[in-house]
C-alpha positions as CSV (number, residue, x, y, z in Angstrom):
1,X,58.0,126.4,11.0
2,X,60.1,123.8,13.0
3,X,60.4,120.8,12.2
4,X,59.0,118.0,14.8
5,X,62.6,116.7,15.6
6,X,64.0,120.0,15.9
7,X,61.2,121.4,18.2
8,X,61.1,118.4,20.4
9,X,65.3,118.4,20.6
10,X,66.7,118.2,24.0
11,X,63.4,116.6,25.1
12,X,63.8,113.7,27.6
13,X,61.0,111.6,28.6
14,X,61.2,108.6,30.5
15,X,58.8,105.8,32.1
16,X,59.7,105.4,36.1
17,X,57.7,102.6,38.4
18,X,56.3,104.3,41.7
19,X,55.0,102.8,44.9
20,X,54.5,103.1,48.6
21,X,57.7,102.4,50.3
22,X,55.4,102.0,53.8
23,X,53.2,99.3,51.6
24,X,56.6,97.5,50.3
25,X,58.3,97.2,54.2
26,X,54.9,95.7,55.1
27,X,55.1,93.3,52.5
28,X,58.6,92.4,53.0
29,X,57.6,91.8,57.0
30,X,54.7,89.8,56.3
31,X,52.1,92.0,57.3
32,X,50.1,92.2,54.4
33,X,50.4,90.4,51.0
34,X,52.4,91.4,48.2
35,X,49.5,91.9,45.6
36,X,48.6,94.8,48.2
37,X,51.5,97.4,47.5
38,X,49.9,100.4,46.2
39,X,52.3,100.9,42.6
40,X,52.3,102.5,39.4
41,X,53.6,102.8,35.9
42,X,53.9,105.9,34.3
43,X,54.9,107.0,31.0
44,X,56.2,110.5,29.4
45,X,57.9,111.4,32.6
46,X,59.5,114.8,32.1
47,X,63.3,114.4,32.9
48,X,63.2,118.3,34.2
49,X,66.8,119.3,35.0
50,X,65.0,122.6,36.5
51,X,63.0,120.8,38.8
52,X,65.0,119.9,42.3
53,X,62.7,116.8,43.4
54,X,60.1,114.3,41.7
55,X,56.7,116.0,41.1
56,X,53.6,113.9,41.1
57,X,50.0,115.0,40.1
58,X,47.6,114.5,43.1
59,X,45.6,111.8,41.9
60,X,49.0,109.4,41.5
61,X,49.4,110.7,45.3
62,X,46.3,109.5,46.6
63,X,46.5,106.2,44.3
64,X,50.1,105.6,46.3
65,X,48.7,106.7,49.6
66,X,51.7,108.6,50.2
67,X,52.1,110.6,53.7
68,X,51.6,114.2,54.0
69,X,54.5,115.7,55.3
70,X,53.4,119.5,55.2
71,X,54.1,122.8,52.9
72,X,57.0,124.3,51.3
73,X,57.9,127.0,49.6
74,X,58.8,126.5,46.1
75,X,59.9,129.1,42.7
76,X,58.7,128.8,39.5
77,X,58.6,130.4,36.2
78,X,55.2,132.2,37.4
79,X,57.0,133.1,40.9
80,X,57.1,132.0,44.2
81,X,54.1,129.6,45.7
82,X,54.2,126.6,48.0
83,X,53.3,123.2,47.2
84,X,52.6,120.2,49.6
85,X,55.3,117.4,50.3
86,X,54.5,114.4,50.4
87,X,56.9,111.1,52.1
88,X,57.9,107.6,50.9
89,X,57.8,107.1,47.0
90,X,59.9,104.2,46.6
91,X,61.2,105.5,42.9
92,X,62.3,102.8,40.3
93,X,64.0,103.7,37.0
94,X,66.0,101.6,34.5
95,X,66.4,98.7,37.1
96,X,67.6,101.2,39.8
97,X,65.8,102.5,42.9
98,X,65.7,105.1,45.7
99,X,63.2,106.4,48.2
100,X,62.4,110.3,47.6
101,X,60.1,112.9,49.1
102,X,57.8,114.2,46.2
103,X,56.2,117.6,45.4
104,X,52.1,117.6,44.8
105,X,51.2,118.9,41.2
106,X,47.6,119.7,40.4
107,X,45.7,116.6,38.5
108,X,46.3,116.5,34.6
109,X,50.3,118.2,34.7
110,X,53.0,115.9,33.6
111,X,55.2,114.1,36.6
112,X,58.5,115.9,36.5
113,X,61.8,114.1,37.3
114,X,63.9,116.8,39.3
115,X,67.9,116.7,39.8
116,X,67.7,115.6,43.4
117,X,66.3,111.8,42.2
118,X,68.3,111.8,39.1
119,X,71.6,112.1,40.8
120,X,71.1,109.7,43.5
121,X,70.1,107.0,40.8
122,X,73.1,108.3,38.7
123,X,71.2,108.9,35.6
124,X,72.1,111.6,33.1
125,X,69.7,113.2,30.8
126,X,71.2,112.9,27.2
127,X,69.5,115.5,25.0
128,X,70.9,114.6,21.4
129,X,69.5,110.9,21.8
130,X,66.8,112.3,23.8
131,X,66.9,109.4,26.4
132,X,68.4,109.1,30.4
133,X,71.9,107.7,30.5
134,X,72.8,105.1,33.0
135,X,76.3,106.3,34.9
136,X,78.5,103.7,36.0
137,X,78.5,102.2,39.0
138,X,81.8,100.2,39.2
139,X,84.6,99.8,42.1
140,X,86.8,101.4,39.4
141,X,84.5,104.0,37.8
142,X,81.6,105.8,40.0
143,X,79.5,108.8,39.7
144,X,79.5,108.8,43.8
145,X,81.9,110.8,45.4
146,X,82.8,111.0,49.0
């Protein structure tokens, strides 16, 4: 039998803050207050470096009230399938920020973090410490390329 460190090894979880980018430009325009912008918390992330975009169960959809944007196809382990989009998460992890399409999971599956988010935020998944790694950001040392 494994042990528990080796069986959870190469593991990354994470905790990312998530809210409606619609809700946040209203705020910031004075159209409604603050207090209003429809956010979250949410811990034990999966940092899923098979997983192109951020995946969100259902129920954290509907809590954001995030805009349908339609169907799209989508391969899994289990084969192809499609799986509704959905626009505007304003994505927040370790004090850096983006805003990403998502892909709809069914209620109770864990919210994946796919490459396309973790690339544009420069963050690295680091499998022997088991945490995301912060890339640098400097005028003299970038992850960004042009």
């Amino acid at each position: 039998m494994l042990s528990t460190a080796i069986a959870h090894m190469g593991k990354v979880v994470t905790t990312i803050k998530v809210a409606n980018f619609v809700d946040k430009v209203l705020a910031e325009r004075g159209f409604i207050p603050p207090e209003q912008i429809r956010a979250l918390s949410v811990d034990e992330v999966i940092v899923d470096t098979g997983a192109s975009m951020l995946c969100l169960p259902s129920n954290l959809i509907q809590s954001l009230g995030l805009r349908y944007a339609g169907e799209v196809g989508t391969r899994t382990a289990t084969g192809a399938g499609t799986a509704r989009i959905f626009q505007g998460v304003l994505l927040e992890i370790e004090g850096r920020e983006g805003t990403f399409d998502c892909l709809e999971l069914p209620d109770g599956v864990a919210t994946l973090l796919g490459v396309i988010p973790q690339e544009q935020l420069g963050l690295e998944p680091d499998l022997q410490n088991q945490c995301l790694r912060l890339l640098p950001i400097t005028p003299k040392e970038s992850y960004i390329s042009m």
